[in-house]
C-alpha positions in Angstrom: 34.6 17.6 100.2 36.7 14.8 99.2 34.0 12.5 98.5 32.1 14.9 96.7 34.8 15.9 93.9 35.5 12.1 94.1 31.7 11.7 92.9 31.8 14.6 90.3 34.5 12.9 88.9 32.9 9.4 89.4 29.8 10.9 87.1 31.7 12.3 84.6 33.7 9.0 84.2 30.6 7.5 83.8 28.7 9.6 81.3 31.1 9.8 79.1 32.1 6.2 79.7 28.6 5.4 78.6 28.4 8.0 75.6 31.4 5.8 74.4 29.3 2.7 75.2 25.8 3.4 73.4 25.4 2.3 69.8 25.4 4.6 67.1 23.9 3.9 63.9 25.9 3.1 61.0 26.5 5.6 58.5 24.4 5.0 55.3 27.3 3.4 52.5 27.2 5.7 49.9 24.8 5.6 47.1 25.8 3.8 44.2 26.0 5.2 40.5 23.3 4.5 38.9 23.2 1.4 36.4 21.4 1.2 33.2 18.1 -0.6 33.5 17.9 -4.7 32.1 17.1 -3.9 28.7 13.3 -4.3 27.7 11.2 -4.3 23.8 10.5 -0.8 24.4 14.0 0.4 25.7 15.5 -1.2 22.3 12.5 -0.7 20.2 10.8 2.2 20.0 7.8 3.2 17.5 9.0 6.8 16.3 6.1 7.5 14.0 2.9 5.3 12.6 -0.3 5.7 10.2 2.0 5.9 7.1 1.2 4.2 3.9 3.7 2.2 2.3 6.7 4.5 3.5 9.3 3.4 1.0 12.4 5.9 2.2 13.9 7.9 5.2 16.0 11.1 5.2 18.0 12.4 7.8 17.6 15.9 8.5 20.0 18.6 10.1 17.6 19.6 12.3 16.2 16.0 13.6 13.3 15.7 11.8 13.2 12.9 9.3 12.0 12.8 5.6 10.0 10.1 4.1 8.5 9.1 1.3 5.3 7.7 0.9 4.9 4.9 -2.4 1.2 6.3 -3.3 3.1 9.5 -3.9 3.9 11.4 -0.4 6.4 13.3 1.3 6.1 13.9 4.8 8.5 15.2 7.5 8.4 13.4 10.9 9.0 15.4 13.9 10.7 14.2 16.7 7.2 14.2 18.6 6.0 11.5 15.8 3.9 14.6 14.2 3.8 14.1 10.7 3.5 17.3 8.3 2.9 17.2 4.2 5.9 18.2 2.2 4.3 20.0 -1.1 5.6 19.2 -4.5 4.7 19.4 -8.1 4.9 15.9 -10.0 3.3 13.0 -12.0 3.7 9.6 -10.0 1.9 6.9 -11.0 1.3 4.4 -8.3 0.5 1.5 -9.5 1.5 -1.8 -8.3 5.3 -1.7 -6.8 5.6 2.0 -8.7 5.2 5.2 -7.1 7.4 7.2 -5.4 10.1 5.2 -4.1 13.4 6.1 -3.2 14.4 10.0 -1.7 17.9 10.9 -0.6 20.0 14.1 0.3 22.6 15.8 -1.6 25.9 15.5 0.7 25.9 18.8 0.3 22.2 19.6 1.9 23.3 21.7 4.4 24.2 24.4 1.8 21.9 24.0 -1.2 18.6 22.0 0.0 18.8 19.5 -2.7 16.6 16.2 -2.4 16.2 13.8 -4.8 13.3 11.5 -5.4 12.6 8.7 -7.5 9.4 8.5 -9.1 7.4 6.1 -11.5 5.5 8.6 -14.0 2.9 7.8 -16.8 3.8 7.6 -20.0 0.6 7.0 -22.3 -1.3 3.5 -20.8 2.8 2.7 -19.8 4.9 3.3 -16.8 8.6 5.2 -17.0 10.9 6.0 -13.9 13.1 8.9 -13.7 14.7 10.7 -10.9 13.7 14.1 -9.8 15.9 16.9 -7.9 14.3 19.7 -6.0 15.3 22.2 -3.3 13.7 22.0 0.3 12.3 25.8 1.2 10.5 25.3 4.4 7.7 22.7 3.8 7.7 22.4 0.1 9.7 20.9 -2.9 10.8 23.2 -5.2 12.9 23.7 -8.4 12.2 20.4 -10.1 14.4 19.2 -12.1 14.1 15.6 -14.0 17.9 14.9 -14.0 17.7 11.1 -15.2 14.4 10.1 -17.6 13.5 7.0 -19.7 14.3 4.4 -17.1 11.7 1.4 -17.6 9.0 1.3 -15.5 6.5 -1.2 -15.0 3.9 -2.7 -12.5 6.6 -4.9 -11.3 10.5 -4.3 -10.6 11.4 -0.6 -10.6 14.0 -0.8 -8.8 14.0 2.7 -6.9 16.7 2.8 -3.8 19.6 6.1 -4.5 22.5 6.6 -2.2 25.1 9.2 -2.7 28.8 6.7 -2.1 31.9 7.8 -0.4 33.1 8.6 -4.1 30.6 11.5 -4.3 28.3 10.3 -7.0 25.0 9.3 -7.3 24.3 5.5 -7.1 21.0 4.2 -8.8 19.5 0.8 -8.9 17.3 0.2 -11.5 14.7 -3.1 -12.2 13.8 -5.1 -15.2 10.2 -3.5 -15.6 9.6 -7.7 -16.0 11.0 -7.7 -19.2 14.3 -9.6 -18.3 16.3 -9.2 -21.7 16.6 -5.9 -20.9 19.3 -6.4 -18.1 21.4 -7.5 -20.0 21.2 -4.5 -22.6 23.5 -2.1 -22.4 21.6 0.4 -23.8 19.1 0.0 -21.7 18.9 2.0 -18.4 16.4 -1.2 -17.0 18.2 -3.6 -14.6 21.5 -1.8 -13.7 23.1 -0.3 -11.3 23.7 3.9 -12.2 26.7 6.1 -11.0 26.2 9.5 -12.1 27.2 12.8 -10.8 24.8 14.9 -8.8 22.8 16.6 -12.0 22.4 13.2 -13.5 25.2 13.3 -16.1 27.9 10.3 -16.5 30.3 10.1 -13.4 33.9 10.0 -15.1 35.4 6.6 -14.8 31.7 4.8 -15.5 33.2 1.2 -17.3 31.2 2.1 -20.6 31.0 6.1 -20.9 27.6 5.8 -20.0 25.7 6.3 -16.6 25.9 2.2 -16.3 27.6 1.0 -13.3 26.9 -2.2 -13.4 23.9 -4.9 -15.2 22.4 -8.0 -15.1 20.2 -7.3 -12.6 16.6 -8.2 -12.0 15.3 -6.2 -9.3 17.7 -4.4 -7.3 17.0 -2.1 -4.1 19.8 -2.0 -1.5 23.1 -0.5 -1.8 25.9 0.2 1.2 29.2 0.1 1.1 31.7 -1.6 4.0 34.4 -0.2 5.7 36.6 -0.8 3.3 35.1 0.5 0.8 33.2 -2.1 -1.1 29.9 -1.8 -2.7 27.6 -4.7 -1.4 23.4 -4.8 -2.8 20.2 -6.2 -2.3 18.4 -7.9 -5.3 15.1 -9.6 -5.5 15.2 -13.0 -6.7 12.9 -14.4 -9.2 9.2 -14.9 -8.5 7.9 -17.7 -11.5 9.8 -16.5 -14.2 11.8 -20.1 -15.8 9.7 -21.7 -13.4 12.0 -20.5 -10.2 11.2 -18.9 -7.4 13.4 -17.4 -4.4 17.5 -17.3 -4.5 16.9 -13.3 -3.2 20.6 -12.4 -3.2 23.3 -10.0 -1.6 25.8 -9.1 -4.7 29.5 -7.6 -3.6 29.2 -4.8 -6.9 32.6 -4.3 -8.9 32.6 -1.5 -11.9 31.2 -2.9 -15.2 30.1 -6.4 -13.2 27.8 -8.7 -15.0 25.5 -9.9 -12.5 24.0 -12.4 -14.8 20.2 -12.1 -14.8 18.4 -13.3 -16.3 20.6 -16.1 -17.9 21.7 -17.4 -14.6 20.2 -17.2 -11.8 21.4 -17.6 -7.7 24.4 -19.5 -6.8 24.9 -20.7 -10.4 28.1 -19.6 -12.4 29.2 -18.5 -16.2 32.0 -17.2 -17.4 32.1 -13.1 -17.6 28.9 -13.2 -14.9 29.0 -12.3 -11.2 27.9 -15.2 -8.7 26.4 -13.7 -5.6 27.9 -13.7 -2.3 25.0 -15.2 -0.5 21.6 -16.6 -1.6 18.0 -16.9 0.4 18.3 -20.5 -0.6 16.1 -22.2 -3.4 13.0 -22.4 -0.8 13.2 -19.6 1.2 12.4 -16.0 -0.1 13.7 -13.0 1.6 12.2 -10.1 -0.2 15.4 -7.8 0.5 14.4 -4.1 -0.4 17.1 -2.1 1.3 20.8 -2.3 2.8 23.1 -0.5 5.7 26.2 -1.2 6.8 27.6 -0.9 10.5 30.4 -2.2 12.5 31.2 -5.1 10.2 27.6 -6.4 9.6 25.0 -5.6 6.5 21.6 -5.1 7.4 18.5 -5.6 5.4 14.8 -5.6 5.3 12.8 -8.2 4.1 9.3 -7.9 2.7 8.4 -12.0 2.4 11.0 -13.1 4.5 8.9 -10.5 7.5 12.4 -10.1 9.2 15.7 -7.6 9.8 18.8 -9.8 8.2 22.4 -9.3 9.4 24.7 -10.6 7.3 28.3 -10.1 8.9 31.5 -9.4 6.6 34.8 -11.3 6.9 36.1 -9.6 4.4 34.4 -9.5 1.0 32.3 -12.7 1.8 29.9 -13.2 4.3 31.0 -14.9 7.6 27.4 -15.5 9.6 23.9 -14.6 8.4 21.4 -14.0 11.2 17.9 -13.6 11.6 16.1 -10.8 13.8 12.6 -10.0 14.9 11.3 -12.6 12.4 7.6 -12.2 12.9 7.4 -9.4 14.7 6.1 -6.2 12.7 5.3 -7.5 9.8 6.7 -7.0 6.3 10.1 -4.8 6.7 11.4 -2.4 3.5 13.9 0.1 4.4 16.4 -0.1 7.0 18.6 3.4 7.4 21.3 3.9 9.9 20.4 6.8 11.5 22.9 9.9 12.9 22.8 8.4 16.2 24.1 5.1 15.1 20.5 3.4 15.6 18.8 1.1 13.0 15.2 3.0 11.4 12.9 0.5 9.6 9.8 0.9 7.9 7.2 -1.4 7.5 5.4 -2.4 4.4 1.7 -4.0 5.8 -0.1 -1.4 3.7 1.1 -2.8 0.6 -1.6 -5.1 -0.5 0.5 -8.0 0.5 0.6 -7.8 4.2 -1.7 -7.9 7.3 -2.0 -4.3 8.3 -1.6 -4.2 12.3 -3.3 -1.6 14.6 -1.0 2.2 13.8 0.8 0.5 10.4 2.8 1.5 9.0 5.6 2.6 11.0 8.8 4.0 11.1 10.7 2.2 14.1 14.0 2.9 16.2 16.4 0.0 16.9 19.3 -0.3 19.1 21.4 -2.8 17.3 23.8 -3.4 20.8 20.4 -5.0 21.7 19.6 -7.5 18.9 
């Protein structure tokens, strides 16, 4: 009896001796969190819409959707599905050359009264006038038109066109020559200026000469941003053959009642009572700006010749380090916009008669700036 509890016990000793003994297998180590993927082109770059025609503008809308307009005299709204849907609205543009329907911004206030403004080149006998238009958004269609600023040169050539609403409330305007350079320098002439007006088109209160003139002495203007601090920074088409010169494209830091001295000096030169630029394309090198944001302490451009995004970053009111990105890559770029999700929007301009359309041109295309 003995022997047998002795070999009960003997077993049990053993099985779980053995139990003890046999390998398990490891537990799994837990999963990681997942890390964000080695950034790729189409992970920073993403083609949002395409088969536009000169798209000279882009509005934000409350709902996602963007706004652009078209320079042969379109508005469309983009979905966020890239579908593209015809705005409808009542007007005169005359495109012709670099006039059309350029610039379109929102009233600060769009949420509550649907105002959009657009700036338009118009006929005016065998001539060609700008003037800026104001209309309410009801559904898909313009209405309400209103011609808040008229009489602003037009021509083939340098119109000018870009609007943005400042931090001050008012209506900022840039304005071209309309190639007849004297004209800038006018001051009672609307050609070649800068404007600040209120939202109906009236004189803002504090303009340096009681009129809607910010600034002058400009030849082709179409950026505007302002910095952090305030600052009001632009984009300005150098000239093309006129006193035998050509490039010295130039990014201007704007102060109220500024001379900016076209067309009697011209890039990095200097007079008394005129504005010297704060950075130059150089007196070889053309950039072709046509637009301007600012973000996180950099100013960001298009450019049309120069077939690039520009960053020029601030150190203070001059520029510290200019940098080149995606030279090459898509083309002819006009309008950058900083979009409500803090990503860069630019259009291209290969339609234009002056570049080599590409397969879906133009487009409107989405840029992480972290990834430049």
């Amino acid at each position: 009896m003995a022997k047998y509890v002795l070999g009960i016990v003997t077993l049990v000793v053993l099985l779980v001796g053995g139990f003890l003994l046999i390998p398990r297998t490891a537990e799994a180590p837990p999963t990681p969190p997942p890390t964000s993927p080695t950034p790729t082109t189409s992970a920073r770059i993403q083609t949002i819409a395409e088969g536009l025609e000169i798209p000279w503008d882009i509005a934000f809308l409350p709902g996602g959707d963007l706004l652009v307009s078209e320079r042969p005299g379109r508005v469309i709204r983009v979905g966020k599905d890239g579908a593209k849907t015809p705005i409808s609205y009542e007007s005169d543009v005359r495109h012709r050359g670099e006039g059309g329907l350029l610039g379109l911004t929102l009233h600060p206030g769009f949420k509550r009264n649907g105002f959009v403004y657009l700036y338009t080149s118009t006929p005016a006998g065998t001539q060609t006038v700008n003037r800026v238009e104001r209309y309410r958004l009801d559904g898909n269609a313009l209405i309400e038109r209103k011609n808040i600023i008229e009489g602003i040169p037009g021509a083939t050539y340098h119109d000018g066109g870009r609007m943005e609403f400042g931090p001050d409330g008012f209506l900022y305007i840039t304005t071209g020559d309309a190639t007849r350079p004297k004209i800038a320098q006018d001051k009672d002439s609307l050609g070649g200026k800068i404007l600040r007006v209120r939202d109906d088109g009236s004189p803002a209160p504090g303009n340096p000469f009681g009129t809607a003139i910010f600034s002058y002495g400009h030849r082709n203007p179409q950026g505007l941003a302002w910095d952090r601090a305030g600052n009001l920074w632009e984009t300005e088409h150098g000239p093309t053959g006129e006193q035998g010169l050509c490039c010295r494209d130039e990014l201007n830091l704007i102060e109220a009642g500024g001379n900016y001295g076209w067309p009697t000096i011209t890039g990095s030169e200097k007079r008394e009572g005129m504005n010297a630029p704060a950075l130059i394309s150089g007196t070889a090198d053309t950039w072709a700006p046509a637009s301007l944001v600012y973000l996180n302490g950099s100013l960001f451009f298009g450019g049309l010749k120069g077939e690039a995004l520009y960053e020029a970053v601030l150190d203070g009111e001059r520029v510290g380090q200019f940098k080149t990105h995606l030279k090459g890559e898509y083309g002819r770029i006009r309008t950058v916009r900083l979009g409500p999700d803090g990503l860069l929007y630019i259009t291209t301009s290969n339609r234009d008669g002056r570049g080599s359309p590409s397969a879906g041109d133009d487009k409107i295309i989405r840029i992480d700036p972290k990834q430049l």
